[in-house]
C-alpha positions as CSV (number, residue, x, y, z in Angstrom):
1,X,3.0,35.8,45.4
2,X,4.9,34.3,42.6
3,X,7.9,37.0,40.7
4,X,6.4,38.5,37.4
5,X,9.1,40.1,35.8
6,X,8.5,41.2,31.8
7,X,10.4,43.5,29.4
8,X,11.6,43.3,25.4
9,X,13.4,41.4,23.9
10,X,16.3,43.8,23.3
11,X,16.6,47.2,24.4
12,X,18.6,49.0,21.7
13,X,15.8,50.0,19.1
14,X,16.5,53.9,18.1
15,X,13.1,54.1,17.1
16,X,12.2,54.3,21.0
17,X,13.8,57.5,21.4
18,X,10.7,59.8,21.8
19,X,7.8,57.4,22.8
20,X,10.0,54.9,25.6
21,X,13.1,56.9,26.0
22,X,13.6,60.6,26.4
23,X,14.3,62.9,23.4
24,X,18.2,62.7,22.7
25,X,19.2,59.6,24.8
26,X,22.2,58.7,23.8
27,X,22.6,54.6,22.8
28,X,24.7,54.0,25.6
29,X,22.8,55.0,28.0
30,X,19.3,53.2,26.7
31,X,19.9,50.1,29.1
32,X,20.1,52.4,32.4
33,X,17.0,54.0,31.1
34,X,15.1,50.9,30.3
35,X,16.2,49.2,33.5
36,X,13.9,52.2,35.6
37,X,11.0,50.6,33.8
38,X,11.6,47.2,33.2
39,X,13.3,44.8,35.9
40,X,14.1,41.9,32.9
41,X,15.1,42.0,29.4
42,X,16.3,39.4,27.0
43,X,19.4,40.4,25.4
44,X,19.7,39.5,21.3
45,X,23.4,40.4,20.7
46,X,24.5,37.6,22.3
47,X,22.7,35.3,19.4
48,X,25.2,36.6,17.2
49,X,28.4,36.7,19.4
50,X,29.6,36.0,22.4
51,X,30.1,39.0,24.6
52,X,33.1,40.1,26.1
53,X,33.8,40.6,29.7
54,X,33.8,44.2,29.0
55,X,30.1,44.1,27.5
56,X,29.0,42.1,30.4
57,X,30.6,43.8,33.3
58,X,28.6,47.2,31.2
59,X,25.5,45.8,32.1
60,X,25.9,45.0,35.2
61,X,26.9,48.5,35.9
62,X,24.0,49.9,34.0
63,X,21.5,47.5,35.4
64,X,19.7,47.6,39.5
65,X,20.0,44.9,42.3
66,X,17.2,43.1,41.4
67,X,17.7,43.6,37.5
68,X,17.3,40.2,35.4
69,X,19.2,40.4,32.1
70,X,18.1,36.4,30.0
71,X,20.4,36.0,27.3
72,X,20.4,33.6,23.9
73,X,22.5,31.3,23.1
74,X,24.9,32.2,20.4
75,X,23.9,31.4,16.7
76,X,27.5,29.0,16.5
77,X,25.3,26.6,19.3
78,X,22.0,26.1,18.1
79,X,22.6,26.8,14.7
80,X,25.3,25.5,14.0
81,X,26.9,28.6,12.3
82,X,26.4,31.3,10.0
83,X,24.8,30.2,7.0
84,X,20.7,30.0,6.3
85,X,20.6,26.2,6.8
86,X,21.5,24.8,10.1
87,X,24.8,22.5,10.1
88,X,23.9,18.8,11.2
89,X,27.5,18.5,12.3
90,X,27.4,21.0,14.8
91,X,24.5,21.9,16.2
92,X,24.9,20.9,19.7
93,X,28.3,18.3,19.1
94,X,29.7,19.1,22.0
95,X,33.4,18.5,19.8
96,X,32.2,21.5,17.9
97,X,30.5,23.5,19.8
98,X,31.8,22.7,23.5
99,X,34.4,25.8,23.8
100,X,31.5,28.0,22.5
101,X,29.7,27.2,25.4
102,X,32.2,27.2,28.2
103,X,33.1,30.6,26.8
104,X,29.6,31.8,27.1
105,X,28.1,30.4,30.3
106,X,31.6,31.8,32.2
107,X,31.2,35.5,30.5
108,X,28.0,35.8,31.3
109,X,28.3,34.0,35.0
110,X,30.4,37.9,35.4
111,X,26.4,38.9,36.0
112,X,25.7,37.5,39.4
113,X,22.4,37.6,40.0
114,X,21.6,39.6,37.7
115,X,22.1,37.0,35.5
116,X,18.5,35.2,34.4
117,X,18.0,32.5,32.2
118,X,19.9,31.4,29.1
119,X,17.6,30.6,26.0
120,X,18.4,27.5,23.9
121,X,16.5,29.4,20.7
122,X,16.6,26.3,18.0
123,X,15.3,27.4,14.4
124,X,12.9,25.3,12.9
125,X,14.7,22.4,11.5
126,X,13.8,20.3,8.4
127,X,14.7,16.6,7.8
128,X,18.2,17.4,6.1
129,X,19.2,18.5,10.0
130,X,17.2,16.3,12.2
131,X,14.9,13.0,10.7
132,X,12.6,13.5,13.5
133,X,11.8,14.6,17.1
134,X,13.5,11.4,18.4
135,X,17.0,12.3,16.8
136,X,17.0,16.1,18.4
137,X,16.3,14.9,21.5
138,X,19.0,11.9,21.6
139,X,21.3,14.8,20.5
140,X,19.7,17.3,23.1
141,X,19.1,15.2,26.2
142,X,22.8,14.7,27.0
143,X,23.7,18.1,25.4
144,X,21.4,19.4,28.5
145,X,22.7,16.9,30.7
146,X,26.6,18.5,30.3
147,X,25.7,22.0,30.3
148,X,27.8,24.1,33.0
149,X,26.0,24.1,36.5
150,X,25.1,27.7,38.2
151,X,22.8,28.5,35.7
152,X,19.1,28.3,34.5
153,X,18.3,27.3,30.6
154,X,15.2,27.6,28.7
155,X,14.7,25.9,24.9
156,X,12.6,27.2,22.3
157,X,11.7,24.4,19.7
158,X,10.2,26.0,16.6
159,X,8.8,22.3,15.3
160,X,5.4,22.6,16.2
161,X,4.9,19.1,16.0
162,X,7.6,18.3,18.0
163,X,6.1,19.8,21.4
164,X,5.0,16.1,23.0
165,X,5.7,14.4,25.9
166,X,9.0,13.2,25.0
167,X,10.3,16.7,24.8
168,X,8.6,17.5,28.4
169,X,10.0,14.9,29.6
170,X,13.3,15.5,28.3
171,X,13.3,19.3,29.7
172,X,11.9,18.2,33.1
173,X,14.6,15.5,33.8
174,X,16.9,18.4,33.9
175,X,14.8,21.4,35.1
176,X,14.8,23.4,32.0
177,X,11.8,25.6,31.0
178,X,10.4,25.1,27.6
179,X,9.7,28.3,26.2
180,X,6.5,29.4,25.6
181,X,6.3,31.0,22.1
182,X,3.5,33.0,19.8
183,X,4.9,32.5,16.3
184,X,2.7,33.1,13.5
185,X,3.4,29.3,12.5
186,X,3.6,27.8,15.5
187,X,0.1,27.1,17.9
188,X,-0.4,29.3,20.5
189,X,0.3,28.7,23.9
190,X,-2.3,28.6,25.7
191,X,-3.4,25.8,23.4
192,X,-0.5,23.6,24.1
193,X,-1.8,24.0,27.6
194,X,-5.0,22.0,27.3
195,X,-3.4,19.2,26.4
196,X,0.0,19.3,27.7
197,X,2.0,20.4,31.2
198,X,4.1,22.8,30.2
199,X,5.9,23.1,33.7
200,X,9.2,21.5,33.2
201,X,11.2,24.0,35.6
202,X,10.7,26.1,38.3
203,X,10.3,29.0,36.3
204,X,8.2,29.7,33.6
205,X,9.7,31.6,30.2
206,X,7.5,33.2,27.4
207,X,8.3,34.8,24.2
208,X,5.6,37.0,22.3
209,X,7.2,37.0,19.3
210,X,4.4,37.4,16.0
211,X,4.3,37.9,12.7
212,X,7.1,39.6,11.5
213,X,6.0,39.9,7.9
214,X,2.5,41.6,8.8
215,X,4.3,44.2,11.0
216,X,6.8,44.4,8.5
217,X,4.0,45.4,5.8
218,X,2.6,48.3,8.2
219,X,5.9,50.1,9.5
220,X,9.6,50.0,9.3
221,X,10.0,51.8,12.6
222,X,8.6,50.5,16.2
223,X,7.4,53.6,18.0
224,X,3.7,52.7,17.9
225,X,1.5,50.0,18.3
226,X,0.3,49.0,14.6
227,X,-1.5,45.6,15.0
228,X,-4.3,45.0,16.9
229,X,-3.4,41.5,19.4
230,X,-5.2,42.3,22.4
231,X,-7.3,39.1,21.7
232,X,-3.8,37.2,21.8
233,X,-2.7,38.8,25.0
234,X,-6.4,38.2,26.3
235,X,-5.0,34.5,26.1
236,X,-1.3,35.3,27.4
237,X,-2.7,36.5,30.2
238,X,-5.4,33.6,31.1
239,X,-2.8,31.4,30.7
240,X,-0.1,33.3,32.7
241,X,-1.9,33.5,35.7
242,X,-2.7,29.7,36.1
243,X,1.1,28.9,35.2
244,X,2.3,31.4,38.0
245,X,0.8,29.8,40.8
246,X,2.5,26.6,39.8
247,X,6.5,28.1,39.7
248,X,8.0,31.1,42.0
249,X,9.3,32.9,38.9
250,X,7.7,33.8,35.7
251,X,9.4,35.8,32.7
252,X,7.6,37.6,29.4
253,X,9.2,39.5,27.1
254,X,8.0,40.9,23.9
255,X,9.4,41.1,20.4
256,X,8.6,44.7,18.3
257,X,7.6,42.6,15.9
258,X,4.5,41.2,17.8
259,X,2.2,44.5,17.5
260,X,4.8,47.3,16.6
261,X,6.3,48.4,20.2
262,X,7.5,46.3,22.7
263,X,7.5,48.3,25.3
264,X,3.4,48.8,25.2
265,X,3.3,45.4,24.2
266,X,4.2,43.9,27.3
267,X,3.0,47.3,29.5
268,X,-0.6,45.7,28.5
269,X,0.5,42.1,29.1
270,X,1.6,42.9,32.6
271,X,-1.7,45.1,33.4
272,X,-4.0,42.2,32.3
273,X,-1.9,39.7,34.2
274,X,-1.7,41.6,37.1
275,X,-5.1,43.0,36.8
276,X,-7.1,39.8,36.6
277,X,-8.2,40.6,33.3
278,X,-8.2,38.2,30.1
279,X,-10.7,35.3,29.1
């Protein structure tokens, strides 16, 4: 039977401190904790700057043989720095963004096998960055080509329209997973599915992500489930189970943002996955 292995997408939330981790858990000590209920987690920080060897080597401690930690890309890659819009000049120019890499890939290589995949998150780009589909990819394709060996990558594309063929194609040529995304703007999924294989590895990577502005208009803290998206995960799970017996690994992780709490978010993804339950 094919790997399942879910968690969050982060694990630092203070907010869990009562419903997911005991009363007066101190923040360095929520990874140990998380890691006796979850065997994966996607870690943000890395998004906004490359850890040290210090940071890594801490979670390797903290973490089980058999613990997956997925990381982002950092922000300086795929965005191309630290303003809103994304800078045409660097995003993925290996002159500007090539020590950025190197720098990550090695720190995080510190993780062994612990280590799981690293996520190419790309914002959603406008014309101003990219004209088209066809001018990402000639940028992405060799970008993907040069990356360091040792590792697996995944890339999210955020352009709806911009999940065809050409980017399968793209991915598969060098075995990275696209990343299968809920965003409120974005189709679902499962949808993609009936007209597309979205295989292009030999794992399988999924992000439940939402609508941060409708939980954003019900709480400010994520201790509770607060939107109702079982229908949603009715269709994660459908589609999980016929994408699983295609690859020998599958990943899900969920966002607070996607009902309120991660942590039940996923526990109900898993148990309708592993359950045989789902449309």
């Amino acid at each position: 039977m094919a790997e399942f292995l879910y968690g969050t997408s982060s694990w630092s939330e203070k907010s869990w401190v009562g419903p997911f981790y005991p009363e007066g858990t101190a923040p360095g000590d929520y990874l140990s904790h998380y890691a006796t209920r979850f065997r994966a987690v996607e870690a943000d920080v890395t998004y906004y700057r490359i850890p040290d060897a210090r940071m890594v080597d801490g979670w390797a401690r903290k973490t089980p043989e058999g613990f997956e930690l997925c990381a982002k890309f950092p922000r300086t890659i795929v965005h191309g720095g630290e303003e809103a819009r994304p800078d045409p000049e660097c995003v993925l120019v290996p002159e500007r963004v090539g020590e950025d890499v190197l720098r990550f890939t090695k720190v995080m290589a510190r993780l062994g096998e612990k280590c799981g995949p690293l996520v190419l998150q790309f914002p959603y780009f406008n014309k101003t960055v990219f004209g088209g589909p066809g001018d990402f990819l000639a940028r992405l394709d060799p970008f993907l080509a040069a990356l360091p060996k040792g590792h697996r990558y995944a890339v999210e594309v955020r352009n709806g329209a911009w999940i065809k063929p050409p980017l399968l194609e793209v991915l598969r040529r060098h075995k990275v997973a696209l990343v299968l995304v809920e965003l409120s703007y974005l189709p679902h999924p499962a949808d993609l599915a009936q007209k597309l294989d979205l295989v292009t590895a030999d794992f399988v990577y999924c992000r439940l992500i939402g609508d941060r502005k409708a939980i954003d208009e019900k709480t400010d803290t994520f201790d509770r489930i607060v939107l109702d998206m079982s229908k949603q995960l009715d269709r994660w799970a459908s589609l999980l189970r016929t994408l699983r017996e295609r690859v020998p690994k599958t990943y899900a992780f969920a966002n607070n943002h996607y009902a309120g709490h991660g942590p039940a978010t996923i526990r109900d993804l898993a148990s309708l996955v592993e359950g045989g339950k789902g449309s």
